[in-house]
C-alpha positions in Angstrom: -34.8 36.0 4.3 -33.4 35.8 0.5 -30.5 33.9 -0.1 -28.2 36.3 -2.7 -27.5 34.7 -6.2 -23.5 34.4 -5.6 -23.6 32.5 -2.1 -25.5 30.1 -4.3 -22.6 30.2 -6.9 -19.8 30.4 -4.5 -21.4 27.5 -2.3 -21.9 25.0 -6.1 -17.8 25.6 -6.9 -16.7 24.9 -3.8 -19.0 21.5 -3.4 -18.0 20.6 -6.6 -14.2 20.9 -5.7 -14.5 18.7 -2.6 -16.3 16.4 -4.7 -13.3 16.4 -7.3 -11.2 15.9 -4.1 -13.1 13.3 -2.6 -13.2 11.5 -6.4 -9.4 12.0 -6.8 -8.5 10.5 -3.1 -11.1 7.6 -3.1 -9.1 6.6 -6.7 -5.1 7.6 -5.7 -5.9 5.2 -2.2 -8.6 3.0 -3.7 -9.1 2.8 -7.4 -5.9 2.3 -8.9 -4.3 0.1 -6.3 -7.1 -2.5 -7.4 -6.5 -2.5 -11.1 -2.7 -2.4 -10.3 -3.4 -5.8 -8.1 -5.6 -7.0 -10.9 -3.5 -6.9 -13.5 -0.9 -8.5 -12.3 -3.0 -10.9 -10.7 -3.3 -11.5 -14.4 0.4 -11.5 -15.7 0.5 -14.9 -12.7 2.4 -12.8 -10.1 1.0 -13.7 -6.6 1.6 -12.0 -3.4 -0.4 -10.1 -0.7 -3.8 -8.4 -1.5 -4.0 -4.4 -1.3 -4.4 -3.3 2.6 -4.8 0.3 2.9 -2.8 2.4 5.5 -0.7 -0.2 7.1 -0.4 -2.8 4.4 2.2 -5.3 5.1 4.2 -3.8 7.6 2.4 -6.3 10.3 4.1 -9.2 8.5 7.5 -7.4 7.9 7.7 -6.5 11.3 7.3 -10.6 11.9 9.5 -11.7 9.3 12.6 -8.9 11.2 11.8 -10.1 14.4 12.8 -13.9 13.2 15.2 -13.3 11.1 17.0 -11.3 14.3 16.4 -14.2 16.9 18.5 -16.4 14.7 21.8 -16.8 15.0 23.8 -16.8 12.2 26.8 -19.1 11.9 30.4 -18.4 10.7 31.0 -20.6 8.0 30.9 -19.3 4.6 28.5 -21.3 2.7 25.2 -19.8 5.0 23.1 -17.6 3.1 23.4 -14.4 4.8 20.2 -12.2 2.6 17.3 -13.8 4.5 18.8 -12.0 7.7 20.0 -8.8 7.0 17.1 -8.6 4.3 13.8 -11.0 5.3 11.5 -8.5 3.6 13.4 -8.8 0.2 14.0 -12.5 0.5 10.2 -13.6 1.5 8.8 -11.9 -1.8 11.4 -13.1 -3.9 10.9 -16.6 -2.6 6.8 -16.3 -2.6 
């Protein structure tokens, strides 16, 4: 049983594209995210390390929930951003 010269050629491009693929994804998800969260680790900004796939919706989801089981009072002086917007307000504060 010989294996023909262009099975051999067809089956090395197409390795080497899933490869590139595989190169490409691991740095779009992985890679860059890391440097991004390095350097401005550097610059002094703070906030929540890199969490792939559901990153910080677990503590946004929190943060609504609490900011809808308090009431909010009619007088004009209360600050209304940290409950219509408790995503926005937490990282500005942090």
């Amino acid at each position: 049983m010989e294996i023909a010269p262009g099975l051999i050629a067809v089956s090395v491009v197409l390795a080497s594209i899933v490869v590139t693929w595989i190169v490409r994804l691991v740095n779009w998800v992985w890679v860059r995210p890391k440097k991004l969260e390095k350097c401005l680790r550097e610059q002094g900004l703070k906030g929540n390390p890199y969490r792939i796939l559901h990153g910080d919706m677990e503590e946004y989801s929190t943060l609504t929930r609490q900011a809808k089981s308090q009431v909010i009072k009619g007088s004009d002086d209360v600050d209304v951003v940290p409950h219509v917007l408790p995503h926005l307000h937490h990282i500005i504060t942090k």
